[in-house]
N, C-alpha and C positions, 0 to 999 in steps of 0.2 A: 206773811203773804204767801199765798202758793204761787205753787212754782206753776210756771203758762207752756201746757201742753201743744203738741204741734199734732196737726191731722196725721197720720201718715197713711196713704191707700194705696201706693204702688205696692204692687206684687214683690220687687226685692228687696223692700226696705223691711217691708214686716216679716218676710223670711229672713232677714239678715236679724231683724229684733228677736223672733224666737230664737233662733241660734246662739245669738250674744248672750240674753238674759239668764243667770244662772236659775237652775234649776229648783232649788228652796233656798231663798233668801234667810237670810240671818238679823237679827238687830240686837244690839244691847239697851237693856234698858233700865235708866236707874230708881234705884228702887231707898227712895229718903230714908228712912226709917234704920234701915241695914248702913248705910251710907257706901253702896256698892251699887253695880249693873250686874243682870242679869243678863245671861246670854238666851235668846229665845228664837225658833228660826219656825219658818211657815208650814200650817198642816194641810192636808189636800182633803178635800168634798166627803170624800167616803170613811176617812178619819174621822172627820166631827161628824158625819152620823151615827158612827160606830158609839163613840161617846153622847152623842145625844140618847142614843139607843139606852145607854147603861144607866144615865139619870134619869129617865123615866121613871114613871111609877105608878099603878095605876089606882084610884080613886071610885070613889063612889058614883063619880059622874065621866068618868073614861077613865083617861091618864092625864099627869102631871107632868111637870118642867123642875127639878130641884136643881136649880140656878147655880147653889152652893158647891154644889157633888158637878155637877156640869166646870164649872170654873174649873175646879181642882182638877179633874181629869183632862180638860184640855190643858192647862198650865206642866201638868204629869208629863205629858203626852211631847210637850214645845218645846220645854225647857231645855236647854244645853248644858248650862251651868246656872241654878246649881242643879245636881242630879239629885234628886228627891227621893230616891231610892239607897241612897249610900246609909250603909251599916249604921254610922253613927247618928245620924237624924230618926233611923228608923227604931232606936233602941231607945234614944233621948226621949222620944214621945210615945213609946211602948205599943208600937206597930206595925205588923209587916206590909202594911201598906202606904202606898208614897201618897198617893190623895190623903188620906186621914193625914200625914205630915201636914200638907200645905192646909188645909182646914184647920190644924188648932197653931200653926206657926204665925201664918199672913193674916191681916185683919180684912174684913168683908172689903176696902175699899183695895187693898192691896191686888185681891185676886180680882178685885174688878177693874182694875188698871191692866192685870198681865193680862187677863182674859180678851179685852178689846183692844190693846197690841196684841195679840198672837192673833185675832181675827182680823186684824187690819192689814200685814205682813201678808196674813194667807191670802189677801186680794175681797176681803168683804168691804172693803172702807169704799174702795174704788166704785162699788154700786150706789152707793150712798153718796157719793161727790156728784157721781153722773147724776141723779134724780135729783139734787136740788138744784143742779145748773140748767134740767130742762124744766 
């Protein structure tokens, strides 16, 4: 059951919420398979453009979305622990890049799991609560 939000619209309560609310939320999240949590913490607007920017691709009829390379770049991008770039994953899977790690490491539901935690944290979920309550 969710949890039951409270209006708030005076001027010093939502001043006092910005103030209070830290600045990039963290969560852990666990992840069966490994039988561990990951630590993953929220990205701002202009982050995931950046990486939406980078999976693009462009096509015969514009450009593309590869879903795949998107995941893995925002999970690159979130992750706290584990660091996807540490020497020893990067050698295990014989690449200097930390996306190619999470691509042949996680299976497609895995990074579909971190992916929509890392965009729920960053504040995307809360659009999506509000649209089906009005």
């Amino acid at each position: 059951m969710a949890a039951k939000t409270t209006k708030v619209t005076n001027q010093e309560d939502v001043l006092r919420a910005l103030l209070d609310v830290e600045d990039t939320p963290e969560k852990d999240v666990f992840m069966k398979r490994f039988n561990v949590h990951f630590r993953i913490r929220a990205i701002d607007g202009k982050v995931i453009n950046r990486i939406r920017e980078q999976a693009t691709y462009p096509t015969k009829n514009g450009k593309e979305l590869d879903e795949e390379k998107f995941g893995a770049l925002i999970i690159q991008k979130a992750c706290v622990v584990p660091n996807w770039a540490d020497s020893q994953l990067l050698d295990k899977y014989g690449t200097h890049d930390p996306s190619d790690v999470i691509q042949k490491r996680l299976l497609a539901g895995e990074i579909a799991k971190l992916t929509t935690e890392i965009m729920d944290i960053s504040g995307f979920a809360d659009d999506k609560e509000e649209e089906l309550k009005n």
